[in-house]
C-alpha positions in Angstrom: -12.5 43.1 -11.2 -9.5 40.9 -10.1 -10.2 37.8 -8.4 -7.4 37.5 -5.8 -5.7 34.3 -4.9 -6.7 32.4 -1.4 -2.8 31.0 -1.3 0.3 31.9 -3.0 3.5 30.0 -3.1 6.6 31.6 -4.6 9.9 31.6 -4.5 10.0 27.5 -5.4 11.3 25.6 -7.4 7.9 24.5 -9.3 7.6 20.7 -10.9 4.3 20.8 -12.1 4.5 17.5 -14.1 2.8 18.9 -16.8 4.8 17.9 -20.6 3.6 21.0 -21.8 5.3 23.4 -19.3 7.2 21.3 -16.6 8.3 23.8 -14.7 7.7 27.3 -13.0 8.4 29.6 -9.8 5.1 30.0 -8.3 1.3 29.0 -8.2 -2.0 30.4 -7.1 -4.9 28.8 -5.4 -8.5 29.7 -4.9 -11.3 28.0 -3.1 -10.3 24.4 -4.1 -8.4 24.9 -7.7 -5.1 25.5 -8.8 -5.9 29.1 -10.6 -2.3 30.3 -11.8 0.7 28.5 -12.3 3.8 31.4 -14.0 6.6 33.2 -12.8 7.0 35.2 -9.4 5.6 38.5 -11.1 2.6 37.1 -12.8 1.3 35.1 -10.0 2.0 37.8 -7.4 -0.3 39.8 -8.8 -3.1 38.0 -8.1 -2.1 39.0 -4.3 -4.8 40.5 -2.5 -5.0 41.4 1.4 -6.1 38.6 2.9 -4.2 35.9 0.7 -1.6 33.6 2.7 1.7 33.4 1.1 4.1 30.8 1.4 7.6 31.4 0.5 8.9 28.2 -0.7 12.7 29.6 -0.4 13.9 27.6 -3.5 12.6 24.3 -2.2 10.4 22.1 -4.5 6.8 22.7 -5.0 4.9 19.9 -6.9 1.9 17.8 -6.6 1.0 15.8 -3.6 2.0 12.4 -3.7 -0.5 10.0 -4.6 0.1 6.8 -2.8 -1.1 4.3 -4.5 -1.0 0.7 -2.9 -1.4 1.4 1.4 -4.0 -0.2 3.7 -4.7 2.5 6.1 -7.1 1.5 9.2 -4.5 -1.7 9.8 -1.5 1.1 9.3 -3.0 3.8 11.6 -3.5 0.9 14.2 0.3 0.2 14.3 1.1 3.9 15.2 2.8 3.3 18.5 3.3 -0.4 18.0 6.7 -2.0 18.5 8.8 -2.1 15.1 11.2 -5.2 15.3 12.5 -4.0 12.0 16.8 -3.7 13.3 16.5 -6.1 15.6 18.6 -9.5 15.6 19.0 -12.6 17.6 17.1 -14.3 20.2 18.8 -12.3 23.0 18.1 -8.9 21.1 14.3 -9.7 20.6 13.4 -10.5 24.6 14.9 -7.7 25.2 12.9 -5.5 22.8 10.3 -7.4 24.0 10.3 -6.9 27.2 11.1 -3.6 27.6 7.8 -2.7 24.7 5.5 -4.9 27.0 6.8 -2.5 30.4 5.4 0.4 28.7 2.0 -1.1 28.1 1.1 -2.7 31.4 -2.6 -2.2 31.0 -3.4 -4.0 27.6 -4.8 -7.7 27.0 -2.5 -8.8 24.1 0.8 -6.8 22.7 1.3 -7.0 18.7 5.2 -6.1 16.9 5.6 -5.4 13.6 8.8 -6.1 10.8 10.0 -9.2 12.6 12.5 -10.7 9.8 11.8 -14.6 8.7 15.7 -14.3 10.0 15.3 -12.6 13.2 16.5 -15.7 15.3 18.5 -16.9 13.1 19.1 -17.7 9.3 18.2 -21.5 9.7 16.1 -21.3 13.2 12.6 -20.5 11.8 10.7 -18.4 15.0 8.4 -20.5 17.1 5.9 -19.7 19.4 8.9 -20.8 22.0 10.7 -17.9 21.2 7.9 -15.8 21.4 6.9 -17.3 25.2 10.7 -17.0 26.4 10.1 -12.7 26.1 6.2 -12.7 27.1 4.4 -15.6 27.9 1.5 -14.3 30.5 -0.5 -12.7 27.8 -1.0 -13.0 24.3 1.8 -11.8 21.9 2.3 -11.9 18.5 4.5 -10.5 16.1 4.0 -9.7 12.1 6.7 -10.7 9.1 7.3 -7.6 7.4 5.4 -9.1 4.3 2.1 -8.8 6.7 1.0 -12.5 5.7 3.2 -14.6 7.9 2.9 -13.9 12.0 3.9 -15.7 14.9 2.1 -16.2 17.9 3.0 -17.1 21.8 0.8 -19.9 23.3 -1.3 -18.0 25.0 -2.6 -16.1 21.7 -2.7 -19.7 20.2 -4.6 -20.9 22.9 -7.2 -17.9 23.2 -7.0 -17.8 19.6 -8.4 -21.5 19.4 -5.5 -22.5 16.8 -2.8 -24.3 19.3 -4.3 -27.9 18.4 -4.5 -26.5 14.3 -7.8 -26.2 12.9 -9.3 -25.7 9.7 -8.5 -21.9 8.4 -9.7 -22.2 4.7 -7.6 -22.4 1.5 -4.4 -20.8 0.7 -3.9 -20.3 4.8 -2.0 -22.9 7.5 -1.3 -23.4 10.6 2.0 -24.9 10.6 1.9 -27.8 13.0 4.8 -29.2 15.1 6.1 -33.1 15.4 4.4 -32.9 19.0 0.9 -32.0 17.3 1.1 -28.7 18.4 1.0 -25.8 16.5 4.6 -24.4 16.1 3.6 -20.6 16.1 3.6 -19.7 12.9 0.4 -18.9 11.0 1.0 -18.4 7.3 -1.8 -16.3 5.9 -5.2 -14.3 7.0 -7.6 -17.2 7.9 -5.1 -18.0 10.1 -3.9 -14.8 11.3 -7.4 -13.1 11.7 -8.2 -15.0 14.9 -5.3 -13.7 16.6 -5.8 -10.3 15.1 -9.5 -10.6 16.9 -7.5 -10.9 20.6 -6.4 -6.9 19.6 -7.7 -4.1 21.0 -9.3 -3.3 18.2 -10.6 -7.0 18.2 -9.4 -7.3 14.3 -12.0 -4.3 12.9 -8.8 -2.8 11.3 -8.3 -5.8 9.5 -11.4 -7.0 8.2 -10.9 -5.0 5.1 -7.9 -6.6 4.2 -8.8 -10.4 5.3 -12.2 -10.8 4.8 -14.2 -7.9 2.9 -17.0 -8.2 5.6 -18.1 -5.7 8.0 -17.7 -6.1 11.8 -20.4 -8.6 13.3 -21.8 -7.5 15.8 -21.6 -4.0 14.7 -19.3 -1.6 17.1 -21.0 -0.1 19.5 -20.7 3.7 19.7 -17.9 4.1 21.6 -15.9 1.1 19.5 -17.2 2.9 17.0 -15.4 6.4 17.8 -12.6 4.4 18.6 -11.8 3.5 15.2 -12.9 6.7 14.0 -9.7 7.8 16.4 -7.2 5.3 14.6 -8.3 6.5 11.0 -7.9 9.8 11.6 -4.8 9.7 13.3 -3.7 7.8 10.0 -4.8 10.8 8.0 -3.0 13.1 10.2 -0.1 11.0 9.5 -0.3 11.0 5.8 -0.6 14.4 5.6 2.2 14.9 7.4 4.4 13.0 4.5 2.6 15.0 1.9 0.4 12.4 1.0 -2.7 14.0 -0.4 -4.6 10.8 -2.4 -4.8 6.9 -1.2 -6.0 4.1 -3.2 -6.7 2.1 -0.1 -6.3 -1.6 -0.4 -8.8 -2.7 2.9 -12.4 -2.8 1.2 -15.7 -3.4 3.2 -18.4 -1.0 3.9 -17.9 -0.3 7.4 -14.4 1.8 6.9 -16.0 4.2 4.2 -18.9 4.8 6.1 -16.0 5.7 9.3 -14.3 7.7 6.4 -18.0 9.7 5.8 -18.0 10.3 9.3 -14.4 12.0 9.0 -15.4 13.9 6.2 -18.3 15.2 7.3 -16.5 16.7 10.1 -14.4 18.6 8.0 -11.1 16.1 9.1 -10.7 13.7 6.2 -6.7 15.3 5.1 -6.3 13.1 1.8 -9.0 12.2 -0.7 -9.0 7.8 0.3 -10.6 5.4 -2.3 -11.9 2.3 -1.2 -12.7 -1.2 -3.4 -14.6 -3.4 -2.4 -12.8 -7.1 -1.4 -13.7 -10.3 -2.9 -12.6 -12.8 -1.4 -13.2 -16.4 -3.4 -16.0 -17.9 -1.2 -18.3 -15.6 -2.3 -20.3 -15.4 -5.4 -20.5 -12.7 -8.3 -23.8 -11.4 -6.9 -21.6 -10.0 -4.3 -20.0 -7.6 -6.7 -23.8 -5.6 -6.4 -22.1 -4.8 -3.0 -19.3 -2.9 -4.6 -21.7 -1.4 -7.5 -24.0 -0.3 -4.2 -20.2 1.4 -2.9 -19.9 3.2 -6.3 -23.0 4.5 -6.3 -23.0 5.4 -2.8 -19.9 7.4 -2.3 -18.5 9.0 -5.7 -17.2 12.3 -5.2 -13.7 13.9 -5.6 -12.8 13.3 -1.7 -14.1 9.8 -1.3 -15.2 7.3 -3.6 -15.3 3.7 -4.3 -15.3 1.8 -7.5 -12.9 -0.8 -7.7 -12.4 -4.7 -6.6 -9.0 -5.9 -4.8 -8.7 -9.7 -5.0 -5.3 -12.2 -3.8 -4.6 -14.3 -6.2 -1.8 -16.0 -4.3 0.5 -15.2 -1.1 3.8 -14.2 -0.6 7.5 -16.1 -1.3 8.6 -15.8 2.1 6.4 -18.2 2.9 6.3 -20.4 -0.4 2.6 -19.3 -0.8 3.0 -17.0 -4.4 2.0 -19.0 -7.3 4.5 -19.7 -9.0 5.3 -21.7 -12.7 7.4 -23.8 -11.5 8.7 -25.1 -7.8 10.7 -22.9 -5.3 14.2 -23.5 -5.4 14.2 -25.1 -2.3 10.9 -26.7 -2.3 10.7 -28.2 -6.1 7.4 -30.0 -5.4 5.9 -26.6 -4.2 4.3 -24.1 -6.2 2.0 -22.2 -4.0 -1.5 -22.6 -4.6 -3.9 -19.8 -6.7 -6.5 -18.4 -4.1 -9.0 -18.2 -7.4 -9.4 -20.7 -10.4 -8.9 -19.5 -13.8 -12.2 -20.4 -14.9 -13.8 -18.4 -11.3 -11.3 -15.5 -11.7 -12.5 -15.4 -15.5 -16.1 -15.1 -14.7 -15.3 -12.0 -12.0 -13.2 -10.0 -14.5 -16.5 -10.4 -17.4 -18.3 -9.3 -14.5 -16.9 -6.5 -13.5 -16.7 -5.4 -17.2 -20.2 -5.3 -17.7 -20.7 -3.3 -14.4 -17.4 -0.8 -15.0 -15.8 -1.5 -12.1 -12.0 -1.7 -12.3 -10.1 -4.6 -10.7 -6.5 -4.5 -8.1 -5.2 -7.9 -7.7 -2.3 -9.3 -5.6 -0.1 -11.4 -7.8 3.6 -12.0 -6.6 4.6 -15.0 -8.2 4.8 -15.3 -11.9 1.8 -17.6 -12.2 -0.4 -15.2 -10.2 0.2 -12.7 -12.7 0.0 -14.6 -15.7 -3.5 -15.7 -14.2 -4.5 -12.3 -13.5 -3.7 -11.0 -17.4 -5.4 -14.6 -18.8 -8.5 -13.0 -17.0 -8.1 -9.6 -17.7 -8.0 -10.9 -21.7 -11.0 -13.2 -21.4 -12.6 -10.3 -19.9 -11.4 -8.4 -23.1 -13.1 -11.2 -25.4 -16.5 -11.7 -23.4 -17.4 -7.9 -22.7 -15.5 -6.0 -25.7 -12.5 -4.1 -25.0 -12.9 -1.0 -22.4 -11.0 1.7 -20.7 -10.8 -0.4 -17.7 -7.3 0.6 -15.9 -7.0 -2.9 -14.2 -4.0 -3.5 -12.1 -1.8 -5.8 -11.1 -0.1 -5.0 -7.6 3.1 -6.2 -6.7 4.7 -8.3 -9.9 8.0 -9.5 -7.6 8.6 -12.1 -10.3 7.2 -12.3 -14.0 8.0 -14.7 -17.1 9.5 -12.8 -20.2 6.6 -13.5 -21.9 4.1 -11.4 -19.8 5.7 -8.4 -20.3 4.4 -6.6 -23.3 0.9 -8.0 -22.3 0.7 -5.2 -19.4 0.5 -2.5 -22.6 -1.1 -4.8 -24.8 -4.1 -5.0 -22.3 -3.6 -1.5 -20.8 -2.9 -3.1 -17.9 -1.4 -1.0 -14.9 1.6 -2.0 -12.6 1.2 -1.5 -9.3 4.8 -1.8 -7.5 6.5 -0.8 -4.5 10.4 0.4 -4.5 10.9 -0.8 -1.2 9.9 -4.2 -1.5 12.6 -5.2 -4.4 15.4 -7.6 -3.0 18.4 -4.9 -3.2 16.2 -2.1 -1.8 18.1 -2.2 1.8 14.6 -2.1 3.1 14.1 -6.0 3.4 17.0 -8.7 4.4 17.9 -10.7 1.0 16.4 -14.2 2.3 15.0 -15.7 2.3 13.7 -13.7 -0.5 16.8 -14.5 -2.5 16.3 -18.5 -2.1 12.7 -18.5 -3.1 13.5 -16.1 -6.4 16.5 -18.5 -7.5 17.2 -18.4 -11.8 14.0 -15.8 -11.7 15.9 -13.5 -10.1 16.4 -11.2 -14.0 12.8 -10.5 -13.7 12.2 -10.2 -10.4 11.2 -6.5 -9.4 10.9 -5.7 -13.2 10.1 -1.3 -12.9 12.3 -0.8 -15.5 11.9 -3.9 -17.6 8.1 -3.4 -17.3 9.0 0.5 -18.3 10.6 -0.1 -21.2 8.3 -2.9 -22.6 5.4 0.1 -22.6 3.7 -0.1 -18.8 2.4 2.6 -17.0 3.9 2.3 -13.4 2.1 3.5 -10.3 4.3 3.3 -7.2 3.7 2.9 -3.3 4.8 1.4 0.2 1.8 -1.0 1.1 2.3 0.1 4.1 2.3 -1.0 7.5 4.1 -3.6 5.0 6.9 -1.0 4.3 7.7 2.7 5.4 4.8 5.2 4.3 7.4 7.9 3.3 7.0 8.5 0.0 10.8 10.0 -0.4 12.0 6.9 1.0 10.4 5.0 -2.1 11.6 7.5 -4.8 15.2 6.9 -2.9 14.8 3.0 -2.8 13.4 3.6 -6.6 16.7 5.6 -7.7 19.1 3.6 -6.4 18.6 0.1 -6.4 21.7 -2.1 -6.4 21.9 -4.5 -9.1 22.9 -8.2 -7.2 25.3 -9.4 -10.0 26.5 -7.5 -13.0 24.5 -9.9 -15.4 21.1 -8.4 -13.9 19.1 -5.7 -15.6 19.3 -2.3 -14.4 15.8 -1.7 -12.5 17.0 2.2 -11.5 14.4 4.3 -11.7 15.2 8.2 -13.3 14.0 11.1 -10.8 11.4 12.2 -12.9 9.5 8.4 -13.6 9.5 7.7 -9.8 7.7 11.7 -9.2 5.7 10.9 -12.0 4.9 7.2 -10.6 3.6 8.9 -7.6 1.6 11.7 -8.5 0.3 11.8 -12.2 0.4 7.9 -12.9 -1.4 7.4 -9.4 -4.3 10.2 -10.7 -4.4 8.0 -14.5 -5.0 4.9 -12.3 -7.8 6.3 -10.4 -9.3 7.6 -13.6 -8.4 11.4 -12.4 -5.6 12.9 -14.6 -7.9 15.4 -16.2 -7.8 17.2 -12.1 -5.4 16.0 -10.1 -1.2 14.6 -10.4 -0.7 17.7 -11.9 -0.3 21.6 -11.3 -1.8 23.3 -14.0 -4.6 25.9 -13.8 -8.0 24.6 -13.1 -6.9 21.3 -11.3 -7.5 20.2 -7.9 -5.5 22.3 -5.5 -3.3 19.0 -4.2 0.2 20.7 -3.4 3.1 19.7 -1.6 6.2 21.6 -0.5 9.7 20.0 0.0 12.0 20.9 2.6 14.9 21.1 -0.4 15.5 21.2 -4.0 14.6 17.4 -5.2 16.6 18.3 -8.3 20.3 19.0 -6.7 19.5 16.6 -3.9 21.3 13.2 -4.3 19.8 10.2 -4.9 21.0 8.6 -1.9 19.8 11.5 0.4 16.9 12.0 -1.2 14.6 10.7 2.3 16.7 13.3 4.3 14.5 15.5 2.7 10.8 16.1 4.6 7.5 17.5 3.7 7.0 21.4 4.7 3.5 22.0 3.6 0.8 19.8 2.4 -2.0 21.5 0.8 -5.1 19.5 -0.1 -8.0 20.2 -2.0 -7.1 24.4 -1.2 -6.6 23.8 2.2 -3.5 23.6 4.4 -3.6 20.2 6.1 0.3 19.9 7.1 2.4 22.7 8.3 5.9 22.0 9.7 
């Protein structure tokens, strides 16, 4: 008897990023599985009455994206915030300002995102001055695109509890002005969370990202279903870009458990996975918490099973470790969030339990740190298929490189991040990079040398759009002739976010690929990818997103 398909599309132009046959016209699906992949004819004929077909009409077919670095509660809460992304000078930014805060006359505290370290002015850093001159009669603040520098008006200092400074824990300031006040700008999470805990989500989005804990008190019901609100609209959202996996990079207990909730209820669009966060305080008998997560949620739709750490900050802000000083600050290197000899100890650990490990390094001693661990690790446990990452890389030394393949280490980047993207202004990104700048942003570099490359946005750092990254990825600018070429080929950046994103989750045997008997994760393009120039790649949209068999994206 013929077991007829659930959905058919045809007529497409079918990347299946499979080596073995890379290419075809159309693809079955039943239940949740991918059961045909072949020409028009033979897939056709597993047509039965009540199967939907979907005429691709030569567009690309191929499998969802993968998005591989995103924080997603603190995204979905900036849906509907103000982007200060385009917007320059001081006149330009009470304006934008003020005109935001008219539409939002019943809310306690007003947050933008993307304001440039520039946005006043190349050499007038933003003050909290600035900030009071657009709104000063309720708290304000407003996020560097980075998302570990903001700036806050005095009233959010004030209710904050940070205008006189105050201790906010290592690797975090409160920069302080000549009149012992503090100027406004708060330079990472312990001194951005108690700002963030003035929202209206008093700072549950973000505890995943700063602190790993859950929310204390616990919400109440209806806080509760408030958040459920935010995440799902994130979902909605992702599906909607033809994202059908997240490696989510907020980890505490309290967001899978909201996740469960969506899930249960038939809404959760993508499959999310969640680490757990260790933040340096606490001791390895808090990785049981993320061995309790593993066990706890380990199916194909949600699971946990990994550990994000920060080693260091960002250069914006001179807080990346780095080898040697900043250009412009010589006697500044940024400070390491965890010691080599504590960070050593966390990677044996997590050996011995399985878990894989995600840490932040930007500067080039973070992630020399990170690899030094990863190979003590190597030499205390024995060697294992761990999949450890690195996210971000902006700047490396030469003679990291081949360690990423030596150790099987992944790279974690994002295309819209690198300085000649024409996502982020060049400085002071530029000015912090100086000499380093040949290895800064190394895809190709790290390519060639052996690495597996996973791409993403890190969004609400940068754009969630996948297209925009495989754009950003394909046509890079090189900033002087002498630099290496960091372009990325079409069919690395699909790969990077689809089947490399399903090795780095430890699931290329069932999803990042269309091939019979896979996961049913399929996207639909609104072109042809192939004949589509590079630079207009991101005019292209998503015009299906199917996820685990079911359509969770029509345009």
């Amino acid at each position: 008897m013929t077991s007829y398909a659930d959905i058919i599309l045809t007529n497409g132009k079918v990347l299946t990023m499979a080596a073995s046959a890379p290419r075809a016209e159309a693809i079955a699906i039943s239940g949740s599985r991918i059961t045909a992949v072949g020409t028009h004819d033979q897939v056709t004929a597993l047509r039965g009455n009540e199967t939907r077909v979907i005429d691709a009409r030569g567009s690309t077919v191929m499998p969802g994206f993968v998005e591989s670095h995103m924080h997603l509660f603190p995204g979905a809460a900036t849906l509907g915030q103000l982007s200060l992304e385009h917007v320059s000078g001081l006149d330009a930014f009470v304006r934008t300002a003020r005109a935001y805060e008219a539409t939002r006359p019943g809310e306690f505290m007003l947050i933008a995102r993307q304001a440039n370290y520039t946005m006043i002015g190349e050499h007038e850093p933003i003050t909290r001055h600035h900030l009071d001159k657009a709104i000063s009669h309720r708290p304000f603040a407003i996020v560097a695109p980075d998302a570990h520098t903001m700036w806050a008006n005095t009233m959010a200092l004030e209710q904050a509890g940070l205008l006189h400074g105050r201790d906010v824990g290592i690797g975090s300031e409160v920069v302080m002005g000549s009149d012992g006040l503090a100027t406004g700008e708060l330079r990472e999470w312990g001194a951005i969370e108690p700002v963030f805990a003035l929202s209206p989500t008093a700072g549950r989005d973000n505890l995943g990202l700063t602190t790993g804990r859950d929310p204390a008190p616990l919400p109440s019901s209806a806080e509760r279903a408030q958040d459920i609100a935010v995440l799902q609209k994130g979902l909605d959202y992702c599906a909607s870009l033809g994202i059908t996996s997240i490696h989510n990079m907020d980890g505490n207990l309290y967001q899978l458990e909201l996740l469960n909730e969506i899930h249960q209820a038939g809404g959760l669009r993508c499959r999310v996975e969640i680490p757990f966060h260790l933040r340096p305080e606490r001791s390895l008998d808090a990785l049981e918490e993320a061995s309790e997560m593993q066990r706890r949620f380990n199916t194909d739709r949600l699971h946990s099973g990994r550990v994000k750490i920060f080693m260091d900050g960002v250069l914006d802000s001179w807080t990346a470790f780095v080898l040697d000083g900043y250009p412009d600050r010589p006697d500044t290197t940024g400070a390491p969030l965890f010691s080599a000899e504590q960070f050593n100890a966390v990677v044996a650990e997590c050996d011995r339990r399985g878990l894989q490990i995600a840490v932040h390094a930007i500067g080039d001693a973070a992630v020399r740190r990170t690899l030094d661990g990863y190979e003590a690790g190597r030499r205390t446990v024995g060697p294992r298929d761990s999949r450890h990452r690195i996210e971000h890389i902006e700047i490396i030394d030469p003679a990291d490189i081949p360690r990423f393949r030596e150790l099987g280490v992944i790279a974690s980047m994002q295309p819209l991040h690198a300085a000649g993207s024409h996502y982020f202004p060049l400085e002071p990104t530029l000015t912090r990079v100086g000499d380093k700048l040949p290895f800064a942003y190394p895809w190709q570099t790290l390519r060639d040398a052996g690495a597996r490359l996973i791409f993403s946005s890190d969004w609400p750092v940068s754009p969630l759009d996948p297209l925009k990254s495989v754009k950003a990825a394909m046509t890079r600018e090189r900033l002087r002739p002498d630099l290496p070429d960091q372009r990325q080929s079409l069919m690395d950046s699909l790969a990077s976010y689809t089947s490399e994103g399903a090795y780095a989750e430890f699931m290329e045997d069932r999803k990042g690929r269309l091939e019979p008997g896979m996961l049913a994760d399929v996207i639909v393009l609104t072109g042809d990818i192939e004949t589509t120039p590079a630079d207009e790649i991101d005019g292209l949209a998503v015009a299906t997103t199917i996820c685990d068999g079911r359509i969770t994206f029509e345009r």
